[in-house]
C-alpha positions in Angstrom: 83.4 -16.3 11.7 80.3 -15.7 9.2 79.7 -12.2 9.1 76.0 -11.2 10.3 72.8 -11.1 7.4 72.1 -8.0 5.7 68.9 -6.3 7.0 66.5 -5.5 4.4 64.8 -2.4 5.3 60.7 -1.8 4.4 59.6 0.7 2.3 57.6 2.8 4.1 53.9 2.5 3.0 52.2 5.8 1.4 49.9 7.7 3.7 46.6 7.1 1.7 47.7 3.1 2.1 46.5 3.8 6.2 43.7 2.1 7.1 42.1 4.7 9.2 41.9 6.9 6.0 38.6 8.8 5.6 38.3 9.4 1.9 39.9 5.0 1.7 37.1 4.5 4.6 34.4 6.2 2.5 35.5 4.3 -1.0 35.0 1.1 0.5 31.9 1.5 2.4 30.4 2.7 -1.3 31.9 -0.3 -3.0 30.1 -2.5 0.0 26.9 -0.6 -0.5 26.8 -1.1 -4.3 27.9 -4.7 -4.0 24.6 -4.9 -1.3 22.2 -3.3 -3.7 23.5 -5.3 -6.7 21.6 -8.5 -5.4 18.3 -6.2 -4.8 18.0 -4.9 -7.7 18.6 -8.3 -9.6 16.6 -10.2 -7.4 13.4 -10.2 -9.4 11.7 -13.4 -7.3 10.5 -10.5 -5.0 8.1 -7.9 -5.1 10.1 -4.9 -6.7 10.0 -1.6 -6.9 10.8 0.8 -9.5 14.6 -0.6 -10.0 13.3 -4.2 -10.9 10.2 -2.8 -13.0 13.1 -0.2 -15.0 15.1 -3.3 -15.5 12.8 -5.9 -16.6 11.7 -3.2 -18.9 15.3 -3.1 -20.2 15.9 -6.9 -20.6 12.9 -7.4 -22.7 11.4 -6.1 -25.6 8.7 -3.8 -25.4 4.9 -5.4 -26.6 3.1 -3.8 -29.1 0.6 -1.0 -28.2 -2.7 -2.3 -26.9 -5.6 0.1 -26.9 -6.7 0.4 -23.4 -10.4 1.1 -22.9 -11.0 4.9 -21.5 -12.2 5.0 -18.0 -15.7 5.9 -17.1 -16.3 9.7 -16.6 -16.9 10.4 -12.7 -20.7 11.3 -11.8 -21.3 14.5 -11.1 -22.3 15.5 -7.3 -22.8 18.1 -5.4 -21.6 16.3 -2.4 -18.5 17.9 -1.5 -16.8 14.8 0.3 -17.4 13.5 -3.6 -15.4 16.1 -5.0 -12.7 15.0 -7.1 -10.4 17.6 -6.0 -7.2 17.2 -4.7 -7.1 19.5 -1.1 -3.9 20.9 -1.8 -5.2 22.5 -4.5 -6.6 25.4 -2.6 -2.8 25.9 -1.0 -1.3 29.0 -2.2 2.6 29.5 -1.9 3.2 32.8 0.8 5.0 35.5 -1.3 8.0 36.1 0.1 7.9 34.7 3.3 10.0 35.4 6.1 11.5 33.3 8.9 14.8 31.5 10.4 14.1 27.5 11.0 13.2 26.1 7.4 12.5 22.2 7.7 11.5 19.9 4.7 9.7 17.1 4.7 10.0 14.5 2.0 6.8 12.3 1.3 7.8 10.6 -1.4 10.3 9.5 -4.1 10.0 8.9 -7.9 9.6 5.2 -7.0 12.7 3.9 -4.7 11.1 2.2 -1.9 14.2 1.7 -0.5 16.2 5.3 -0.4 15.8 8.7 -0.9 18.6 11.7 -1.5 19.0 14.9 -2.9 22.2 16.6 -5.0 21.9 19.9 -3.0 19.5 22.9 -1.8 20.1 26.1 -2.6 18.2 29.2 -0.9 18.1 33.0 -2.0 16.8 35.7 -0.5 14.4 38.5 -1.4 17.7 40.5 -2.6 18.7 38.0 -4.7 21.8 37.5 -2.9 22.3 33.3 -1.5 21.7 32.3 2.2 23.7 29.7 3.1 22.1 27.8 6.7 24.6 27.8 9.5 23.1 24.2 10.6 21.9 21.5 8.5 20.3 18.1 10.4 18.7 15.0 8.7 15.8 12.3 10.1 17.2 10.2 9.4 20.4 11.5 9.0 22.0 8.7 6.3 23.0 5.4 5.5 25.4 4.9 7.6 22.3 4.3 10.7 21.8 0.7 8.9 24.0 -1.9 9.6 27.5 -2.6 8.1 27.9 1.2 7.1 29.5 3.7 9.0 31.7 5.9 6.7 29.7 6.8 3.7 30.1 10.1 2.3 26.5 10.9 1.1 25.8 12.9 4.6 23.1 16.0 4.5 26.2 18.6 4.9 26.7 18.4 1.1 23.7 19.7 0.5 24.5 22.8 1.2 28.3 22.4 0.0 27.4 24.3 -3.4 28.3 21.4 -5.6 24.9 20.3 -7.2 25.6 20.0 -11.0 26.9 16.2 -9.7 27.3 12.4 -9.5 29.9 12.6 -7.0 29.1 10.8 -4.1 31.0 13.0 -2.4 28.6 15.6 -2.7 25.3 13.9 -2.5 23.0 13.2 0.6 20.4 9.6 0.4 18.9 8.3 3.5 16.7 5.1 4.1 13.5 5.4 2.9 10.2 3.7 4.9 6.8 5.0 3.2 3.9 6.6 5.0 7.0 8.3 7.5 8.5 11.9 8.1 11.7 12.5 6.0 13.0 16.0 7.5 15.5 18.0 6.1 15.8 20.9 9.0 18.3 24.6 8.5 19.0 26.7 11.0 19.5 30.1 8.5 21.1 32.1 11.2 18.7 35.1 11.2 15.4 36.3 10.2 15.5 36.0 6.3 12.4 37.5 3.7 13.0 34.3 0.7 12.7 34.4 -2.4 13.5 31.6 -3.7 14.3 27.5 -2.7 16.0 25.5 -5.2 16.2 21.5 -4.5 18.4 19.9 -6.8 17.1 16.6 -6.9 19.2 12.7 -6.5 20.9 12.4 -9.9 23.2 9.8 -9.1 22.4 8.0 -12.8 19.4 7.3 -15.0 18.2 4.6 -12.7 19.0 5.7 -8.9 17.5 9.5 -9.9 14.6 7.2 -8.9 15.8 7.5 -5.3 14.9 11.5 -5.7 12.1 13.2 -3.8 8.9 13.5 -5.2 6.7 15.2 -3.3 7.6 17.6 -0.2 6.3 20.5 2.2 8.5 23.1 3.2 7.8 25.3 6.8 9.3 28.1 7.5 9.1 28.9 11.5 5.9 26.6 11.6 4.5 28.0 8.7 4.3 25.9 5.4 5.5 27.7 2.2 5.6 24.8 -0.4 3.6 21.8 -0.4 3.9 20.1 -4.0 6.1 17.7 -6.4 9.6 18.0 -7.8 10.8 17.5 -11.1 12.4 14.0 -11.1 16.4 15.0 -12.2 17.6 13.3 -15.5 20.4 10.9 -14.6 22.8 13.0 -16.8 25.0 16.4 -16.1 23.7 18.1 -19.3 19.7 17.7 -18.4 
């Protein structure tokens, strides 16, 4: 009588080999997203935008300098529709204003047509000490509203997760981008606050997505706006 066939038992697979595993979830919806954008950016048959302009300025080498002839000097007017002037130059930023709801618009980026995102926002009050919003929302809210992505980690929570000095996409926020539309960034700070101070810490993913950072913004504070300007574009790097 043959005796019966030994059993070989399965190693158990580790936990992070799961497939319903967030931060396994979140790694392979970044690699599908950079695989995606791969073929944008290298695609130079179609109108680009500031990716394909930074790398066809890279893969060829620069012309020599051409003197350009000056513009003509505007005529003078006393027309004011003429005027020259940009509006938002008579807008003066409220000292110390106070309020609860803060919302941020984002008009533009440094070029991405594409995307935008931010590192983080930080927000201190007239004592110096840091308010930290109690609800953050997004319009629109991330990537993962487009198609084929669901579980990237660049959500508007890290904004305010006090990790800015970054590249980790685990503690960045980007969004699609569609110009001439509202980008809003809105906090809930909990109470009343008097602010001091608003510190955006702008997309600094790498030298070539900072691109995808905002540009220009308003801020309003309980319907009343306190900044309307530009923001420094961020370096690329963790030492600029």
């Amino acid at each position: 009588e043959s005796s019966p066939a030994p059993v070989r038992s399965r190693r158990p697979k580790p936990h992070w080999c799961e497939p319903d595993d967030p931060l396994m979830e979140s790694w392979d919806s970044l690699t599908k997203f950079n695989q995606c954008q791969r073929g944008r950016i290298s695609n130079m048959g179609l109108e680009g935008d500031i990716f394909d302009e930074f790398v066809q300025r890279q893969s060829r080498p620069s012309p020599a300098a051409t003197r350009r002839p000056s513009a003509p000097a505007l005529p003078d007017s006393d027309d004011p529709e003429d005027d020259p002037r940009d509006p938002d130059e008579d807008f003066e930023i409220p000292v110390l204003p106070q309020g609860r709801h803060l919302v941020i618009n984002i008009l533009s980026t440094w070029g991405d047509r594409h995307y935008v995102g931010l590192n983080g926002i930080e927000i201190f009050s007239s004592t110096g000490e840091p308010v930290t919003p109690v609800h953050i929302t997004a319009d629109p809210p991330d990537i993962n509203i487009l198609p084929a992505y669901g579980k990237d980690p660049r959500v508007v929570t890290n904004l305010i997760d006090g990790v800015h000095r970054t590249q980790d996409d685990m503690h960045l926020w980007l969004a699609p981008f569609t110009p001439g539309r509202k980008h809003i960034i809105s906090m809930d700070l909990g109470v009343r606050c008097c602010l001091a101070m608003i510190r955006v810490w702008n997309y600094n993913k790498s030298r070539i997505h900072s691109f995808r950072g905002a540009r220009e913004m308003e801020m309003i504070l309980d319907g009343r706006c306190i900044f309307r300007g530009e923001i420094a574009k961020a370096s690329g790097t963790l030492s600029g």
